[in-house]
C-alpha positions as a Markdown table, in Angstrom:
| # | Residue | x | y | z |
|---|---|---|---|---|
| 1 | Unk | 0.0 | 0.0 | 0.0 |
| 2 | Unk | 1.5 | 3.5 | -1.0 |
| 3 | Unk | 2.5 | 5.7 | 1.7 |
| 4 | Unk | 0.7 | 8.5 | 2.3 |
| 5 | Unk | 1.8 | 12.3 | 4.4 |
| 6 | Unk | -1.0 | 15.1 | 5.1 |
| 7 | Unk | -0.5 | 18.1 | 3.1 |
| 8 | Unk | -0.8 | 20.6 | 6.2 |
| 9 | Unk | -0.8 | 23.9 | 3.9 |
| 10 | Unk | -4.4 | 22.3 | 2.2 |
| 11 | Unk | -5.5 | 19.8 | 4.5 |
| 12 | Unk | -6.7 | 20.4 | 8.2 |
| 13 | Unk | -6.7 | 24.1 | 7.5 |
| 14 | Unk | -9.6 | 24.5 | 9.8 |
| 15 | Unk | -7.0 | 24.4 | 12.5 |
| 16 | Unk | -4.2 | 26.7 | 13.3 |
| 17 | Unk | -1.6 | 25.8 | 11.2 |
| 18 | Unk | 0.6 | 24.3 | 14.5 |
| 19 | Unk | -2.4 | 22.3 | 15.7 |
| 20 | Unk | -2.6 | 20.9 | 11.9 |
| 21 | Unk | 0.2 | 18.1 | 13.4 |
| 22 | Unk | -2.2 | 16.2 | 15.9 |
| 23 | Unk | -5.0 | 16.3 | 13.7 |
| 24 | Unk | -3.5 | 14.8 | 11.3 |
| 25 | Unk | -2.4 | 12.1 | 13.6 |
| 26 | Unk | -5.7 | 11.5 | 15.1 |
| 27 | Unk | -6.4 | 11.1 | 10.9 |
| 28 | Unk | -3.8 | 8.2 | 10.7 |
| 29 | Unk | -1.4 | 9.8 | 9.0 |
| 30 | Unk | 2.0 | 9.0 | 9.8 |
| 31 | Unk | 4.1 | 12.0 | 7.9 |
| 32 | Unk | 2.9 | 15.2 | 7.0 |
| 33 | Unk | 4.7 | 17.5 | 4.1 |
| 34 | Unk | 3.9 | 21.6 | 3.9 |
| 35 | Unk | 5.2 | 24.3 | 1.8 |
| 36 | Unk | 7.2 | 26.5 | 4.2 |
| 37 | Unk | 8.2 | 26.6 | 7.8 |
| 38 | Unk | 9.6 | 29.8 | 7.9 |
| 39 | Unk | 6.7 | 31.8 | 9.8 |
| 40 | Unk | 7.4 | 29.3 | 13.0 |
| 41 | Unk | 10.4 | 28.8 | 14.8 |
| 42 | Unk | 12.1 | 25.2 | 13.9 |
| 43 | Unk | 11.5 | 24.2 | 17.4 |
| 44 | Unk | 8.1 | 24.7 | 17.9 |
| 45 | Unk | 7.4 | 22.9 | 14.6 |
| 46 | Unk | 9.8 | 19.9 | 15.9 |
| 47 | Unk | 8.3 | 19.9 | 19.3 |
| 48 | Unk | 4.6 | 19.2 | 17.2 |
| 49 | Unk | 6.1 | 16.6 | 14.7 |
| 50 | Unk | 7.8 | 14.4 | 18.1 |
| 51 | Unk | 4.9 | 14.7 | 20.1 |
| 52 | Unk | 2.3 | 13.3 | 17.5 |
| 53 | Unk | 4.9 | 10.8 | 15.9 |
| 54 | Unk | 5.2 | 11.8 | 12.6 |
| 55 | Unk | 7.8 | 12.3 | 10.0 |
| 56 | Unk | 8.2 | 15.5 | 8.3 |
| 57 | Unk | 8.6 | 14.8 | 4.5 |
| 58 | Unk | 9.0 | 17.8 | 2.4 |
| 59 | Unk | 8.8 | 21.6 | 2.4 |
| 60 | Unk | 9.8 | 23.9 | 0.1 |
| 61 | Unk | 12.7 | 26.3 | 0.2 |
| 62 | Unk | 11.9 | 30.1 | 0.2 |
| 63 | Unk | 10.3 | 31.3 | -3.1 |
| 64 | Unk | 9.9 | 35.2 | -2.8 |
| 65 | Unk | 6.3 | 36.8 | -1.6 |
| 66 | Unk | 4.2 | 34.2 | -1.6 |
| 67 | Unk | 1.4 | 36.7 | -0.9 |
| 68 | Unk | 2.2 | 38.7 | -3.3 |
| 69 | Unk | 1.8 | 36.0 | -5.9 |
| 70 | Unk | 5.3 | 35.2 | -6.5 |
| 71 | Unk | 5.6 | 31.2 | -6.9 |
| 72 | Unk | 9.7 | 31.3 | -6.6 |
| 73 | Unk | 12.5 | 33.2 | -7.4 |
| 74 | Unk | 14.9 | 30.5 | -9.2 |
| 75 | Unk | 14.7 | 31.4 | -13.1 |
| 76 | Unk | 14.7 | 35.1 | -11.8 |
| 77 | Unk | 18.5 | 36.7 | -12.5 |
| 78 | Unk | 18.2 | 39.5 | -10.4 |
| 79 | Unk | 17.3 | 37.7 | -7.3 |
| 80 | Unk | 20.2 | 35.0 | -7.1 |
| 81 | Unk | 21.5 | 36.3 | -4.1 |
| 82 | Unk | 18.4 | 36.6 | -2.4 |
| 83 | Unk | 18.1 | 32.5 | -3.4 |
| 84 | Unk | 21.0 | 32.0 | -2.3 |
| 85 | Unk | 20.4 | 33.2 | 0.9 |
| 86 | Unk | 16.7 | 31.1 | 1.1 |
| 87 | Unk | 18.8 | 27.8 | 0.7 |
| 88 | Unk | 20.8 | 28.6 | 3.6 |
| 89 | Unk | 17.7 | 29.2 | 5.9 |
| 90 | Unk | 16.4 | 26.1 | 4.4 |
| 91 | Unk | 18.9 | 23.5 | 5.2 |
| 92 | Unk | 18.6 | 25.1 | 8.6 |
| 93 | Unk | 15.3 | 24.2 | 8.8 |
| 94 | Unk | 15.7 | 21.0 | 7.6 |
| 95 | Unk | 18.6 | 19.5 | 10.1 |
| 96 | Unk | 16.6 | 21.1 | 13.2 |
| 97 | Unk | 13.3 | 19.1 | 11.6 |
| 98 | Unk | 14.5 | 16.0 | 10.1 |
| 99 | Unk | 13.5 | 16.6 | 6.8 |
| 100 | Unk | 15.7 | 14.9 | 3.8 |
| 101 | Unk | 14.6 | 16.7 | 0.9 |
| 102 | Unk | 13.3 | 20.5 | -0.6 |
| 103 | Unk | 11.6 | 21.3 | -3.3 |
| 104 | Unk | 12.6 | 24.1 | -5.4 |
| 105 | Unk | 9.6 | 26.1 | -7.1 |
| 106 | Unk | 11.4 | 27.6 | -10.7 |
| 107 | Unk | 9.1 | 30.7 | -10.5 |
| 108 | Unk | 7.4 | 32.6 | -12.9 |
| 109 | Unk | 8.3 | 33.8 | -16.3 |
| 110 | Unk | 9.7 | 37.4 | -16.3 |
| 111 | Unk | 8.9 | 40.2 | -19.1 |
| 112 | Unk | 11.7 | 41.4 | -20.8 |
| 113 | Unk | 13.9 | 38.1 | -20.0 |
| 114 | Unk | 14.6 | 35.6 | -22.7 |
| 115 | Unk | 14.0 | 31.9 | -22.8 |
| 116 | Unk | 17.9 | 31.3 | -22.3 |
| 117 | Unk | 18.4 | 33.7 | -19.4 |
| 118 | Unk | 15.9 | 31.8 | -17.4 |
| 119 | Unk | 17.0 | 28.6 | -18.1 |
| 120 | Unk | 20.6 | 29.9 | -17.5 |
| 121 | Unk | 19.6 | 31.8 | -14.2 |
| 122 | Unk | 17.6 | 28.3 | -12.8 |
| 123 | Unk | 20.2 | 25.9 | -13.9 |
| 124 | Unk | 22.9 | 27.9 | -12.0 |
| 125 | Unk | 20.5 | 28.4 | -8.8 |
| 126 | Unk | 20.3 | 25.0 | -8.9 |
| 127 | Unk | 23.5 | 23.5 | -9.5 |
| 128 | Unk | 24.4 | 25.9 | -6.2 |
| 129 | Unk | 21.3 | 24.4 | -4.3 |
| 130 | Unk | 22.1 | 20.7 | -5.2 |
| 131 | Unk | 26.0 | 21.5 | -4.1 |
| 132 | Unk | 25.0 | 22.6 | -0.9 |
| 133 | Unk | 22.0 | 20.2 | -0.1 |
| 134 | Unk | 24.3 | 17.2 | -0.9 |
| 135 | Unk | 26.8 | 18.6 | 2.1 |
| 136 | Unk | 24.1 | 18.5 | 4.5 |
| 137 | Unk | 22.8 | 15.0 | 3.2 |
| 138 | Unk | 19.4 | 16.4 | 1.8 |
| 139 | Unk | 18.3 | 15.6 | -2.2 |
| 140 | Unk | 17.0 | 18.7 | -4.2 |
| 141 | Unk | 13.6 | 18.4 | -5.9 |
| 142 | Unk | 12.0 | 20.5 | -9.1 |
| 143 | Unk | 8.0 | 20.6 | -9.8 |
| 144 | Unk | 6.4 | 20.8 | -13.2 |
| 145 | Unk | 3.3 | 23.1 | -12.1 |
| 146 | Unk | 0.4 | 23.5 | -14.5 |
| 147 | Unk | 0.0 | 26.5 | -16.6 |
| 148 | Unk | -3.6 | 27.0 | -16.1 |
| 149 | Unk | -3.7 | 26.9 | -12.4 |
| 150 | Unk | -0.2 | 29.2 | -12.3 |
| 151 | Unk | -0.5 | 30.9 | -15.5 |
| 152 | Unk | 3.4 | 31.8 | -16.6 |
| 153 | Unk | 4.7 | 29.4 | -14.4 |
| 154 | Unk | 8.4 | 28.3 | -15.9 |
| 155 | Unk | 8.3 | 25.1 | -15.5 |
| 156 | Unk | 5.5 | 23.3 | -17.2 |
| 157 | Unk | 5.9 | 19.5 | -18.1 |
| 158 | Unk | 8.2 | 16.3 | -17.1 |
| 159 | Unk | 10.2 | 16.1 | -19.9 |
| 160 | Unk | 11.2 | 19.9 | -19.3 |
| 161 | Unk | 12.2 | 19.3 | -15.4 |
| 162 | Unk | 14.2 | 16.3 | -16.5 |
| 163 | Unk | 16.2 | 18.3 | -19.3 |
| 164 | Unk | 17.0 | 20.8 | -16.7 |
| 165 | Unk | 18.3 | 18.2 | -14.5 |
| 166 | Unk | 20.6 | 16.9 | -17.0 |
| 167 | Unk | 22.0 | 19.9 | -17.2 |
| 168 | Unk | 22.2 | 20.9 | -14.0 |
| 169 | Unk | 23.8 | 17.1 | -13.6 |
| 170 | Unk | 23.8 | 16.5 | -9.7 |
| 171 | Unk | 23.0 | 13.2 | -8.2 |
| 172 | Unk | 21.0 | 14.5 | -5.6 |
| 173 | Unk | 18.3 | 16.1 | -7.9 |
| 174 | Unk | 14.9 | 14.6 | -8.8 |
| 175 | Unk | 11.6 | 15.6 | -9.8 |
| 176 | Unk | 8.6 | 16.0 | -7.5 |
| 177 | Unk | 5.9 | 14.9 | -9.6 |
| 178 | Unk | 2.4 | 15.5 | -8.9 |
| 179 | Unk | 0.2 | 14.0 | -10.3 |
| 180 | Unk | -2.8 | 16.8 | -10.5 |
| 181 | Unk | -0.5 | 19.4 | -12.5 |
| 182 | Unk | 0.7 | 16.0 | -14.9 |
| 183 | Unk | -2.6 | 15.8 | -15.6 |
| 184 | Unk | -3.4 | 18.8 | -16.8 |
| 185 | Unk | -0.5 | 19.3 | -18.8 |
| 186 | Unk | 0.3 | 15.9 | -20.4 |
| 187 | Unk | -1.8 | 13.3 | -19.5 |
| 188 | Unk | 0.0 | 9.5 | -19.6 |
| 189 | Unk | 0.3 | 9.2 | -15.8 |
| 190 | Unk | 1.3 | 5.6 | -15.6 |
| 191 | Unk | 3.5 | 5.4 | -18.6 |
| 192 | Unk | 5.4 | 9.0 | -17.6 |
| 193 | Unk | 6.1 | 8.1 | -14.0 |
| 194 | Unk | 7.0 | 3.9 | -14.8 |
| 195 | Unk | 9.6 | 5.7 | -17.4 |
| 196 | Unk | 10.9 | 8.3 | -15.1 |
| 197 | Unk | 10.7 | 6.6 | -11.9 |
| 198 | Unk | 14.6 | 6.2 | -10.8 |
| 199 | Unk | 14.3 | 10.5 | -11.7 |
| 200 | Unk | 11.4 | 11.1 | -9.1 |
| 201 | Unk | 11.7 | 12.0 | -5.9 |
| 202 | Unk | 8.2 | 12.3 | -4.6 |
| 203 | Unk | 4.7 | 12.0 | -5.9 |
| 204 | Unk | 2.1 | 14.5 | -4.4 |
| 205 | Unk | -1.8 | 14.1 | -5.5 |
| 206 | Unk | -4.9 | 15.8 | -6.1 |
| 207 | Unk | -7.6 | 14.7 | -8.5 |
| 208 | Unk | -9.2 | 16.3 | -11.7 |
| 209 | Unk | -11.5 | 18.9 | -12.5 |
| 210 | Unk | -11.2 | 20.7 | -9.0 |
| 211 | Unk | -8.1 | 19.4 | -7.3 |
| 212 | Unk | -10.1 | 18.0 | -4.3 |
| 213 | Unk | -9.7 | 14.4 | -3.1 |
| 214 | Unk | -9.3 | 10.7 | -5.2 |
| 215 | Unk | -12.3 | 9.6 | -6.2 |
| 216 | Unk | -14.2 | 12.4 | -7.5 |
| 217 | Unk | -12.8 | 13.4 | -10.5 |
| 218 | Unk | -11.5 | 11.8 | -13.5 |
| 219 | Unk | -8.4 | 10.0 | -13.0 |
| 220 | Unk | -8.1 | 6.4 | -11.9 |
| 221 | Unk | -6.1 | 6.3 | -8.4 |
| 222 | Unk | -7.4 | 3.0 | -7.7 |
| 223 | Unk | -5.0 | 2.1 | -10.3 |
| 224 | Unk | -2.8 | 4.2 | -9.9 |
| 225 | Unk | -1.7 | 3.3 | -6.3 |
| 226 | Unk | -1.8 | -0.5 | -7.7 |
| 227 | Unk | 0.6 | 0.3 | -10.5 |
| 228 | Unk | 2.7 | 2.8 | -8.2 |
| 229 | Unk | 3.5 | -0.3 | -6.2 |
| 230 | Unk | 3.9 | -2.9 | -9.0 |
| 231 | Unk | 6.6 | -0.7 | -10.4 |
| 232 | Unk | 8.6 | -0.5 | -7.1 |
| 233 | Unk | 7.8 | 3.5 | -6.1 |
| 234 | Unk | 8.7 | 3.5 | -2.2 |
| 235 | Unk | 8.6 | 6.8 | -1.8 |
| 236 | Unk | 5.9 | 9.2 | 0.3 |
| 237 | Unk | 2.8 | 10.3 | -1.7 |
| 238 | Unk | 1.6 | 13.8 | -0.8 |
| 239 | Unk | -2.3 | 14.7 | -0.6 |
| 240 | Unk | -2.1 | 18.4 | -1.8 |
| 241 | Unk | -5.3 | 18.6 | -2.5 |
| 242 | Unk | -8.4 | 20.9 | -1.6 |
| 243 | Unk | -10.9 | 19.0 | 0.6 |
| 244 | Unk | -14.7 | 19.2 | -1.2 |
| 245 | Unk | -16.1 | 19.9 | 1.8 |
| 246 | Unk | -14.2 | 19.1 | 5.5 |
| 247 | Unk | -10.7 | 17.4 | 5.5 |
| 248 | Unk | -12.6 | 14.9 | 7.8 |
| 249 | Unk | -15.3 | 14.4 | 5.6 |
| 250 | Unk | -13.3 | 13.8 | 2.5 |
| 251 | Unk | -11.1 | 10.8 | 4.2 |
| 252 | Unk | -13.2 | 8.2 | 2.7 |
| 253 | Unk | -10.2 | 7.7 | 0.0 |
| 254 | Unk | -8.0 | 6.5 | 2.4 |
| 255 | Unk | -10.2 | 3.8 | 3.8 |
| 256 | Unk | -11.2 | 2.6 | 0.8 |
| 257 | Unk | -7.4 | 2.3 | -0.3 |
| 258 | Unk | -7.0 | 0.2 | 2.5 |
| 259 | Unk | -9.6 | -2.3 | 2.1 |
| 260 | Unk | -8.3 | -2.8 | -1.4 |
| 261 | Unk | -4.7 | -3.9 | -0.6 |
């Protein structure tokens, strides 16, 4: 049976974000994932993740002002210092929580900057974020992010991430696919991740039209979770989805996933 850690940033979110943790205990979960830590000290986060006995599985390093609406700052070529600086606090975060990888969000698309600058800008932010990642143990991950739900979004589809990380050429550096923006953008779920599995990192999910939870929308995670485990996946799958009505309420999945191993 695939393994399965709470999204805290969409799941729970009737909570306060540091009472998120024992909900999602109380839910059965036994790892939880989030995009960013950095509005709590590392401590009080820790202190949360030992007392409900779960693993922390993934957050993201910094990617500009989220509330703004920026989605990173890695293809951006007047920021690299600022990046810089975010993987610093990052790895910080992620020896005081136990973490063992980030995700890098590429950003959007800039006016006035080429194709080639943003490429070049990302690929260099990267190959300096996979350097320093590897010296504290931790792998590097890149998401394709659908175009519709993050218009101008840089990067878009699989087979872009994975050219990127040829160039960028570090062990240490996957792709986090999920499975909601594949879906979206390409389509061939089961063929795309059997072909690139030894190249992902982690799988996060969400299902289609709506992003809410598996089961009520178009794709087939019955047979997806079956075929994630016939072709040898053993890595955390991520529910980053939007709840259709309660987090609680919208559980079902997960018991019904059971019964069928």
């Amino acid at each position: 049976m695939p393994k399965f850690a709470a999204n805290l940033t969409m799941l729970f979110t009737e909570h306060p974000f540091l009472d998120r943790f024992e909900h999602a205990a109380k839910a059965g979960f036994k790892a939880v994932e989030f995009l960013f830590p950095y509005a709590f000290a590392a401590q009080d986060i820790r202190q949360r993740l030992d007392a409900c006995g779960l693993t922390l599985v993934l957050h993201n390093l910094p990617a500009g002002n989220w509330e703004a609406g920026e989605r990173g700052i890695a293809c951006h070529p007047g920021r690299v210092n600022e990046f810089k600086a975010g993987v610093a606090t990052a790895i910080t975060y992620a020896s005081a929580l136990g973490v063992k990888q980030l995700n890098c969000l590429a950003g959007k698309k800039l006016d006035g900057v080429s194709e080639r600058e943003h490429r070049q800008t990302l690929v260099g932010n990267l190959k300096f974020a996979a350097t320093q990642l590897a010296q504290a143990d931790l792998r590097l991950l890149i998401e394709p992010i659908n175009s519709f739900d993050i218009p101008g979004f840089y990067l878009n589809y699989t087979a872009h991430a994975l050219a990127i990380l040829d160039e960028v050429g570090a062990s240490n550096a996957f792709v986090q696919y999920d499975i909601y923006h594949a879906q979206r953008m390409e389509g061939e779920l089961a063929a795309t991740m059997q072909k690139a599995l030894p190249r992902i990192g982690h799988i996060q999910l969400a299902d289609n039209p709506g992003r809410n939870e598996p089961g009520t929308g178009e794709i087939n995670y019955t047979f997806l979770f079956t075929h994630l485990d016939r072709i040898g996946y053993s890595g955390w799958i991520g529910c980053e989805y939007k709840p259709a009505t309660s987090t609680q309420a919208g559980l079902g999945w997960l018991d019904t996933t059971a019964q069928q191993e």
